[in-house]
N, C-alpha and C positions, 0 to 999 in steps of 0.2 A: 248752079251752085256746085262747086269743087265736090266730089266724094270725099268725106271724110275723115274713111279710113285708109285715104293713100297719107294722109297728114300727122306731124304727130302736133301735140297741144300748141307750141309756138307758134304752129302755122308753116314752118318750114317738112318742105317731104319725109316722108317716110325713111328715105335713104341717107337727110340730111343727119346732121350732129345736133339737135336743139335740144336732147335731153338734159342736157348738164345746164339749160338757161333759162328756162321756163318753169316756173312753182303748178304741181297737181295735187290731185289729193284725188280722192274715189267717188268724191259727189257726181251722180250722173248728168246735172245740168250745169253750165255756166254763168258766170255773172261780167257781166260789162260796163265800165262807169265812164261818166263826161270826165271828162280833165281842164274842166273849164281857168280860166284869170280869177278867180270868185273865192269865197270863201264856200259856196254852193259845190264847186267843181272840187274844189279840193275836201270836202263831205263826201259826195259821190264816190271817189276813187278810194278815201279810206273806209266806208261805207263797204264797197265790192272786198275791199282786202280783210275787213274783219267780218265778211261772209263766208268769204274762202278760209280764213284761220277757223271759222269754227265750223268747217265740214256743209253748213249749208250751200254751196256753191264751191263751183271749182272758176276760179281769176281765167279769165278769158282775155285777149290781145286786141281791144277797140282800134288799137291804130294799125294793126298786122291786117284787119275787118278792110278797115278802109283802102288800103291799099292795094287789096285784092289778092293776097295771099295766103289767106285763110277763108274759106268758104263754112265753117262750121258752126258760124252763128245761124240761131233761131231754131234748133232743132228740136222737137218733142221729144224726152225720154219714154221708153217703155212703161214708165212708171207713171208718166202722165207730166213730169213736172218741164215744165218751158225755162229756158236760158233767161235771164231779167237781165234787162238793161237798165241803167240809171242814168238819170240826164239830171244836173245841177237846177236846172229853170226852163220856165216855158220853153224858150225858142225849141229847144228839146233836137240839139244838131245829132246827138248819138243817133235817135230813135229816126231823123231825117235820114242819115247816111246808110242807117242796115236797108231801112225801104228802098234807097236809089239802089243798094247793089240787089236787092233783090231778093231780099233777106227778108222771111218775116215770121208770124206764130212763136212770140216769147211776149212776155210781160215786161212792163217797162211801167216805171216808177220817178218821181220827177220831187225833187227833195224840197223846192219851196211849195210843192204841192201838200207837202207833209208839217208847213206849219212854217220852217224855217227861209227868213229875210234874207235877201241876195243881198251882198254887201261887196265892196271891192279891198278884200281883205284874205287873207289866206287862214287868217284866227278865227278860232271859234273853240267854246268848251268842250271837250273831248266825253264829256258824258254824254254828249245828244247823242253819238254811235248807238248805245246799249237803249236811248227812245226811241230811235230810228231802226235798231235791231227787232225791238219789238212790234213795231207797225208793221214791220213787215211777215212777222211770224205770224201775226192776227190775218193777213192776208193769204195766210197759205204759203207764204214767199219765203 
């Protein structure tokens, strides 16, 4: 796995310019969502994004992961808390992809595991977020 402090959040070096492209915040752990065809995929990803607006997580780069230019998934914080991933449905490709690279020790959460029907739709009511925000609080997540 990459060192992570030659990286900055993007995934791009230390020496690169990715500051002005990539959203952080101070959360010491990150979150990573599927981006699946779904309505599941698209929960996930705005799932990760209103983790990170509210400080519980910092929005991590799934596809910067995959590519192999970012090595800083899966890391335990000092504090004890682990990076989550989110996969839309079983097949659960995120949670496959950080294992091939080699990635692992975070938590990972799987949204029809949480109640909600994979549909091949991009809709869905926008308050399941704030039941889904709280599943995961009761989790420790």
């Amino acid at each position: 796995m990459a060192d992570c402090k030659s990286k900055c959040d993007c995934g791009g070096t230390a020496s690169s310019n990715c500051s002005s492209g990539c959203v952080s915040n101070n959360s010491p752990a990150s979150v990573y969502a599927c981006a699946g065809a779904s309505n599941v995929g698209k929960i996930s990803f705005d799932l990760a994004i209103a983790l990170h607006n509210a400080d519980r997580y910092k929005m991590g780069c799934a596809v910067c992961v995959g590519a192999g230019d970012c090595g800083c998934g899966g890391m335990e914080t000092r504090a004890g808390k682990k990076d989550l991933l989110i996969d839309g449905c079983k097949v659960a490709c995120l949670k496959t992809m950080f294992e091939k690279k080699g990635i692992t020790g975070f938590n990972h959460v799987v949204i029809t595991q949480l109640g909600v029907k994979k549909e091949a739709t991009f809709s869905y009511n926008h308050m399941l977020l704030e039941e889904l925000m709280d599943k995961l609080e009761k989790k420790g997540w």
